[in-house]
VEXMARSE-607094 format. One record per residue: x, y, z of N, C-alpha, C, O in turn; residue in three letters. Coordinates in steps of 0.05 Angstrom, whole numbers, plus 5000, padded with zeros to 4 digits. Layout:
! VEXMARSE-607094
XYZXYZXYZXYZala
...
END
This chain:
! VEXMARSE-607094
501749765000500050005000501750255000501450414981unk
503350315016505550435014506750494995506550734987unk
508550324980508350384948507250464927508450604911unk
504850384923503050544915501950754920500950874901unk
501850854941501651144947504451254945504251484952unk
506551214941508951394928509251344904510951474892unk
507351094888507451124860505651324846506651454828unk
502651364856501051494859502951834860503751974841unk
503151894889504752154891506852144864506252324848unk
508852004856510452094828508952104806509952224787unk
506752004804505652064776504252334773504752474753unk
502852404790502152694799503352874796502253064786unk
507252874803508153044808508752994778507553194769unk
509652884759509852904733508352964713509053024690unk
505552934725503352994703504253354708504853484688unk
504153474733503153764745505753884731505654114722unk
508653694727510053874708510353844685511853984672unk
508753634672508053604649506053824645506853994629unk
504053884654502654094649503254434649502354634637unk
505454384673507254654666509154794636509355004622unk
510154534638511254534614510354594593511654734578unk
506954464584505554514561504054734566503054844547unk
503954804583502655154589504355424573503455634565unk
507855284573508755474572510655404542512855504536unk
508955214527510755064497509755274469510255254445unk
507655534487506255654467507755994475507756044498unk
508556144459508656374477507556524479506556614459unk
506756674511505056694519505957014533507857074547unk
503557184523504857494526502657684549500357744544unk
504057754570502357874593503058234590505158364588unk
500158314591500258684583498258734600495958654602unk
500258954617499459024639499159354643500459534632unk
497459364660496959734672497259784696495659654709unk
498259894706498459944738499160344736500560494722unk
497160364759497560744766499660654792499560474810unk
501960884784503660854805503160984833504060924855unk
501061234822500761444850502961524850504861404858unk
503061764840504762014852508061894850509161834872unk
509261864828511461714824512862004823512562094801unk
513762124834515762424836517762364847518162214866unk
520262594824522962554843522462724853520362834847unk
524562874877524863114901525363334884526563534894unk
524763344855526163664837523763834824522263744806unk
523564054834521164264825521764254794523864294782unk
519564194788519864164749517864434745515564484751unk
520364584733519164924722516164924709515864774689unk
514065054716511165044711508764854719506364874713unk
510064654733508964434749508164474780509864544797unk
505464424787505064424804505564144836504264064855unk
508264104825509963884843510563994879511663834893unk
510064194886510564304904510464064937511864044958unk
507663894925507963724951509963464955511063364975unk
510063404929512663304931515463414923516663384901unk
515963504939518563654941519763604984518363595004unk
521963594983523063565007521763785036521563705059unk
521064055028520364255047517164135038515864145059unk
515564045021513464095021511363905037512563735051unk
509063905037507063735052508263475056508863435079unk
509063195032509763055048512663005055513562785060unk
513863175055516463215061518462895050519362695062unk
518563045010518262774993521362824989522362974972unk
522762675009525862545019527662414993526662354972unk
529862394999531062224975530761934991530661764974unk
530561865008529461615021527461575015527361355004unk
524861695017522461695002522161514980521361284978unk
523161724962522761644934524861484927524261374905unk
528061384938529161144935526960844942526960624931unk
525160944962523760694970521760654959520960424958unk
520460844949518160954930518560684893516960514884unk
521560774883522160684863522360334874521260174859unk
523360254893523659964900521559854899521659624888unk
519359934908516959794917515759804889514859604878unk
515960054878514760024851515559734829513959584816unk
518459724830519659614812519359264822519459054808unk
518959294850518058984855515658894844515358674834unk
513359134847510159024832511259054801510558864788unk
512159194790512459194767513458954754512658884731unk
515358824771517158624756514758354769514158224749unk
513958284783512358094788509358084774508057874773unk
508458324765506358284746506458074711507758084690unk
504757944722504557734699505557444700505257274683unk
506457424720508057104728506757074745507557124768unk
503756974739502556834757501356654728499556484731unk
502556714699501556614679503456614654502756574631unk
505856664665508656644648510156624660509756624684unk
512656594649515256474666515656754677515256974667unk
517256664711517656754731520456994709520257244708unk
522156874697523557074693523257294665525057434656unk
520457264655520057434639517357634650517057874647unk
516057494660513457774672511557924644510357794628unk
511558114644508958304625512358364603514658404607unk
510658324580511858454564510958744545511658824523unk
509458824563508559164564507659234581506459044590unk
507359434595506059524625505559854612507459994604unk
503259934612502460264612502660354639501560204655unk
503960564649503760704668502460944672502061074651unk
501261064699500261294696501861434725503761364739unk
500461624724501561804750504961794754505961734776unk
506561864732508961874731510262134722509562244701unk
512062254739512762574736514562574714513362684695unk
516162534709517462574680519762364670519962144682unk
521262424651523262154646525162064657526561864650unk
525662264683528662324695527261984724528761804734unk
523562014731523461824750523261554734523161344746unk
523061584702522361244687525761254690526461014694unk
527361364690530361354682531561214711533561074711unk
529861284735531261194760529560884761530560674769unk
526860924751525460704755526160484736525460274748unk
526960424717527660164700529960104708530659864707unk
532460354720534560164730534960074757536960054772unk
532160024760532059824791532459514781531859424759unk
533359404798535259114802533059004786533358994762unk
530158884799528758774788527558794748527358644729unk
527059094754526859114714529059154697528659144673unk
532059214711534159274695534058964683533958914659unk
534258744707535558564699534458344667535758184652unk
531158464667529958474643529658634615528358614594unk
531658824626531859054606529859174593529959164568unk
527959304604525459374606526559694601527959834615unk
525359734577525260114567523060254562521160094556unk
522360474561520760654563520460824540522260904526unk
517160884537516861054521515361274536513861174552unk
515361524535514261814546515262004529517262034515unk
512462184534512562394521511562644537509162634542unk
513062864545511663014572509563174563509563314543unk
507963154577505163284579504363554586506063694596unk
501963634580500163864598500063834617500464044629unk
499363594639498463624664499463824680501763904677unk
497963924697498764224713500264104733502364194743unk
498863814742501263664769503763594758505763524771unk
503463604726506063424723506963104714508962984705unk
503863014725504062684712502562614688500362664679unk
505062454678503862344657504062104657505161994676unk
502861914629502561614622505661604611507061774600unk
506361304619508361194594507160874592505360744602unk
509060834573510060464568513360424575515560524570unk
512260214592514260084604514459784579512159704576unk
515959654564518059454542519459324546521559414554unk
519359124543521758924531521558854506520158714491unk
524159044506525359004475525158744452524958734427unk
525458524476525158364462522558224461522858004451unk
520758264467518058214459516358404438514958334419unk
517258714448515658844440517259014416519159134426unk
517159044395519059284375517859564381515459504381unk
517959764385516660024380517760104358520160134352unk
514760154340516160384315514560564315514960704295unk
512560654329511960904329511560994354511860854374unk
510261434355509561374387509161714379510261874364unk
506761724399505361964390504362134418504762024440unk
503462324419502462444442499262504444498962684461unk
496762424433494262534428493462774453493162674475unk
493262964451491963144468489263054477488062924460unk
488063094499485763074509484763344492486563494484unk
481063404485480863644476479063724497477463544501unk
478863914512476964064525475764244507477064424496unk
472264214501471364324485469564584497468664744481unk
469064604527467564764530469565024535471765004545unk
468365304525469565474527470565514560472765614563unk
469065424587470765524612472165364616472865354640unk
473165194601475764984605478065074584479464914572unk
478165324581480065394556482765434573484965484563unk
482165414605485465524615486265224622488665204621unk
484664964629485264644637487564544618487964644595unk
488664364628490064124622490563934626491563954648unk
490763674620490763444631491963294617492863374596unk
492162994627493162784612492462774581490162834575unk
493962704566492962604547493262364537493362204555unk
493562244513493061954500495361904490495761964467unk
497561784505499761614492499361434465497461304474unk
499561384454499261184427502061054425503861224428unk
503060824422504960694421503760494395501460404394unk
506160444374505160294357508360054354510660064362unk
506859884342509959704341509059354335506859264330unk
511459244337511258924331511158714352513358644360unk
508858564364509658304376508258074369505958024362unk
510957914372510357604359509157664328507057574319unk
510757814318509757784288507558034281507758164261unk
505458094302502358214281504058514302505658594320unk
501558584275502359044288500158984321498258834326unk
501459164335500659194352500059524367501959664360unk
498759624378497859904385497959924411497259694418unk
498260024427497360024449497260424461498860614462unk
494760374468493560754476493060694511491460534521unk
494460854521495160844541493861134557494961344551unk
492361144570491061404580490361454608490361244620unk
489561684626488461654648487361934653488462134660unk
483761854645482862074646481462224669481762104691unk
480062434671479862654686479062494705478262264703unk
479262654729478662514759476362554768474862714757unk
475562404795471862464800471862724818470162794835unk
473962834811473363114823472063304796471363544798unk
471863154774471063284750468063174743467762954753unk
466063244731463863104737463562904704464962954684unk
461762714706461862494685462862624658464662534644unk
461062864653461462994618464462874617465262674603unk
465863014632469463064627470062714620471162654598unk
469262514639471062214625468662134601469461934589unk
465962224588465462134572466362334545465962284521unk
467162454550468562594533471162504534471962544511unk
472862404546474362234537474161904524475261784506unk
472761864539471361544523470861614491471861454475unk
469361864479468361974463471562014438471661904416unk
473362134447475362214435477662014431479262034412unk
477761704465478861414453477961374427479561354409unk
474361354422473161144400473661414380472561384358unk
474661604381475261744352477961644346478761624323unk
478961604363481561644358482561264355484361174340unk
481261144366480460814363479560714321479960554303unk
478060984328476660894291479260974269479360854247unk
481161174275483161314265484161144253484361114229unk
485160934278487660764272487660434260489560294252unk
484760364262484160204258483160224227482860024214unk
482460514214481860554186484960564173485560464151unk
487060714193489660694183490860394171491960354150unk
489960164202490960014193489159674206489059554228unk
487959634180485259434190485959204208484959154230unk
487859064193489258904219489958874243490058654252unk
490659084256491959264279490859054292489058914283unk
492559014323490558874345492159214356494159344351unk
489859214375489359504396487959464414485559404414unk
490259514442489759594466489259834475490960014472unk
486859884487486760144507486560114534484659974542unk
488260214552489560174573489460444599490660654592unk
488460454623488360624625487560704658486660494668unk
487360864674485560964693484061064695484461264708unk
480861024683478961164660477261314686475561494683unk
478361184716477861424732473161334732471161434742unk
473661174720470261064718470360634719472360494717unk
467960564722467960364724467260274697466560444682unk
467360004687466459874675463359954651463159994627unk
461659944672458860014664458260354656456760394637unk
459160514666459760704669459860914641461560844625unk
458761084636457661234604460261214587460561114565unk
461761304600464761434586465761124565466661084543unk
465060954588467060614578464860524565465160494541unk
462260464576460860224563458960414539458060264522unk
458360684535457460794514458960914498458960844474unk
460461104507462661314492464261154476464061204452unk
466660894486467760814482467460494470469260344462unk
464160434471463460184468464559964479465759804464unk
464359884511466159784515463859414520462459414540unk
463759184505462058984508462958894536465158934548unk
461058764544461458664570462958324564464758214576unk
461158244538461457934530462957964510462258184501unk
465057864494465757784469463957664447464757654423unk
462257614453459657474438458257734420456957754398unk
458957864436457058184424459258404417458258634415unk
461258404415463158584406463358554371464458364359unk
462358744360462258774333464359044326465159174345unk
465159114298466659214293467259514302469459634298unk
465459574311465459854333466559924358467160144366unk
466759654372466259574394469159464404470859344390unk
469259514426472259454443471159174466468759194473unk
472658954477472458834489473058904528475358904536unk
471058934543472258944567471558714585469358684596unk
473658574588473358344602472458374638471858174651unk
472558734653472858844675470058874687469658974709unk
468058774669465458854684464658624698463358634719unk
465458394685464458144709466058034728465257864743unk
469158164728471158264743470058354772470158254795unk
468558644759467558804779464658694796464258704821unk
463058614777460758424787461258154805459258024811unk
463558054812463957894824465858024849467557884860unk
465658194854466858434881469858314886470658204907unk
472158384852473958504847474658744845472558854840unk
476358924846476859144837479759204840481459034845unk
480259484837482759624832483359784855485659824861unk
481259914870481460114893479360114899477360054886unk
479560194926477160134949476960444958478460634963unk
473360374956473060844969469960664980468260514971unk
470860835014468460805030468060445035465960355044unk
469660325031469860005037467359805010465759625013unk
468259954989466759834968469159934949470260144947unk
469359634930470859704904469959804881467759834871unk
472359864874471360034843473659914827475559814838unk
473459924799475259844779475559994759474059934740unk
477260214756477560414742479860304726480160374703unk
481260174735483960164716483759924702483859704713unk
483159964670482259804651483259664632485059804623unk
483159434619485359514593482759254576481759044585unk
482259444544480159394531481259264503483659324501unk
480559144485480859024471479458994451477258884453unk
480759104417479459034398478758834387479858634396unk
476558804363475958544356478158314342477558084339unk
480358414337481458274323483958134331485658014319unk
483358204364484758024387483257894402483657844426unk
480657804384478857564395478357344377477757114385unk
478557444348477557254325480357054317482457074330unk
480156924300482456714290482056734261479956724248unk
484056754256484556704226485156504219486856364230unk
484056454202485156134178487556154177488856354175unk
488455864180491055804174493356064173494856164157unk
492556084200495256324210495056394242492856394253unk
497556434256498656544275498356754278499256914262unk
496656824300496357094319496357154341496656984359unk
495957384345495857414370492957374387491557554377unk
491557254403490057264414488957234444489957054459unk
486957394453486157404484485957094489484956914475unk
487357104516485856824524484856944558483656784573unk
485457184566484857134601485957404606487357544590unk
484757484641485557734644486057644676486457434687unk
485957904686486657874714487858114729489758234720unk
486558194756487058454775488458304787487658064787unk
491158374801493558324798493858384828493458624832unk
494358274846493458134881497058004897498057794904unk
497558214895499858064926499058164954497858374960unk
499858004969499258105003500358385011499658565027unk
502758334990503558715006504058884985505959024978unk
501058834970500359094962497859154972496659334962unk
496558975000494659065012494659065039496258925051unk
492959225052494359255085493359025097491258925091unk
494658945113493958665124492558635154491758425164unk
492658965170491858885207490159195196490259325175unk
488959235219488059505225485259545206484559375190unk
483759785210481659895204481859825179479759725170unk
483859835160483659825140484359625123484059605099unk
485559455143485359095123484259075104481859105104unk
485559035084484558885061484559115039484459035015unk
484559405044484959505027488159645018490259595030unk
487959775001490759754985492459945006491760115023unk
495359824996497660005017498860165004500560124987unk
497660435014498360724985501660775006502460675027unk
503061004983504961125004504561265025506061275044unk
501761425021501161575039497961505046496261425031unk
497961575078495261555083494261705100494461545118unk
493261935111492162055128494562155140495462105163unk
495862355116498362445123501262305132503462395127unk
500762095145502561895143504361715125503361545110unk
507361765130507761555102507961285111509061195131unk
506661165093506860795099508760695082508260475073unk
510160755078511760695052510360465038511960275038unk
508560425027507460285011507960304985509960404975unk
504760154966506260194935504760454927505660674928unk
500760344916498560484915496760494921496060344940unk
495160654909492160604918490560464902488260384909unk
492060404871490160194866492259934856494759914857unk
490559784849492259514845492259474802490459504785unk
495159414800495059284776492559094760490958944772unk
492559144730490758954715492158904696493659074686unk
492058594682493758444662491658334645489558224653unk
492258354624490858124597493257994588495458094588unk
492657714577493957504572492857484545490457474541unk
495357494522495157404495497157174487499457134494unk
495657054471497756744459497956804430499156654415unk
END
């Protein structure tokens, strides 16, 4: 009997890496979004409203700070996606938001963890009045970049003629063979009322129809902190965003985040209920298959869950571990948590 239960136990353990193995005989590409929160170095950037992070200012933002600031970052960064690819390759694109300029992507990729992947950056500096903008975080060797653009947000009503804000990264380029896009955004905040993100949703799907008349094949990602949920005017009307793949027709973007959210997932927690603002959507032609040919295609997604990126004792268990909280620094990561889609 004995024997057989350690014959039993070795076949198990061979089937479970036989199955590892064939999980990973296909290659298999993880693209990821994460808002960093307030990624600033300690240097007043001329016309920017950086003032609180600066060393004299409110949170008295240290070169210890932000040395620890970049570590924590670059640990979630480099661990996103290997819960579904190999441990030493991770996401082979990551959109970022809330990032002050190129001098912190310049301190941030040569942390131990993403140097050692050689992970590069694309940015282009912005309007924002705080100062942050979107990039793409690369590996070169997954991803080629051959283009890369800046789209302006448009504020159309005349008392928004003095505003600025984020606008629409566009990144264009090669993986695993097909063109690939990826629009990277994070629009107005809920201190702004709905018009402002469906007017961005509004100006994605213009700017969604642009590139896709440019180039019909394209597979295209939009990626982002849309600062709204799922269901929400900006995503599921403005931007067409289907809930199902079954119903995504050529207009229409795929968001896999609403039954995400309907099953009490999310990205950040306000008032001890989640929300899922940080999105990443998907055209139709990273769902369909072509005849007798190799592509790229969705197979799975996923909000992106380690223990210490959430607080673990206190009042606030279970929700996310920002750097700052009620004036206090926790040295944490953020306030919301990473999201990944998985293409084969």
């Amino acid at each position: 009997m004995k024997r057989l239960l350690i014959l039993i136990t070795l076949l198990l353990a061979l089937t479970a890496a036989h199955a590892r193995k064939r999980s990973f005989a296909k290659p298999t590409y993880a693209v990821g979004f994460y808002n960093l929160e307030n990624l600033f170095d300690t240097i007043h950037d001329e016309g920017k409203n950086d003032y609180q992070h600066l060393p004299d200012g409110t949170y008295q933002w240290t070169t210890e700070k932000y040395s620890n600031k970049l570590r924590n970052m670059s640990r979630a960064l480099a661990d996103m996606g290997t819960d579904s690819v190999a441990s030493t390759v991770g996401c082979a694109v990551i959109g970022v938001a809330e990032v002050e300029n190129a001098r912190c992507l310049d301190d941030l990729v040569a942390q131990k963890p993403l140097a050692a992947r050689g992970y590069r950056y694309v940015h282009v500096e912005g309007p924002d009045q705080r100062g942050i903008d979107c990039a793409l975080l690369y590996q070169p060797k997954l991803f080629t970049v051959t283009e890369v653009k800046l789209v302006p947000y448009r504020y159309l009503l005349p008392e928004d003629s003095l505003k600025a804000t984020r606008g629409f990264l566009v990144v264009s380029g090669k993986m695993a063979g097909d063109d690939l896009t990826v629009v990277v955004c994070h629009l107005p905040s809920r201190g702004a009322v709905s018009y402002y993100r469906e007017e961005g949703g509004r100006q994605l799907r213009e700017l969604r129809d642009m590139l896709i008349e440019k180039n019909p094949d394209v597979k295209l990602i939009i990626m982002g902190d849309m600062n709204d949920d799922p269901q929400d005017l900006s995503m599921a009307v403005e931007l067409r965003g289907q809930r199902c793949c079954c119903k995504v027709g050529p207009g229409d973007m795929f968001n896999p985040w609403w039954n995400e959210l309907a099953e009490g997932n999310g990205t950040l927690m306000y008032q001890g209920a989640w929300n899922l603002f940080d999105q990443i959507l998907l055209s139709p032609s990273l769902l369909r298959k072509a005849e007798g040919k190799q592509q790229l295609r969705y197979y799975g997604h996923q909000v992106f869950r380690r223990d210490y990126l959430l607080q673990q004792d206190g009042a606030y268990k279970g929700n996310t571990l920002r750097t700052f909280a009620g004036g206090q620094w926790l040295n944490g990561y953020s306030d919301h948590l990473p999201t990944i889609v998985y293409l084969r």
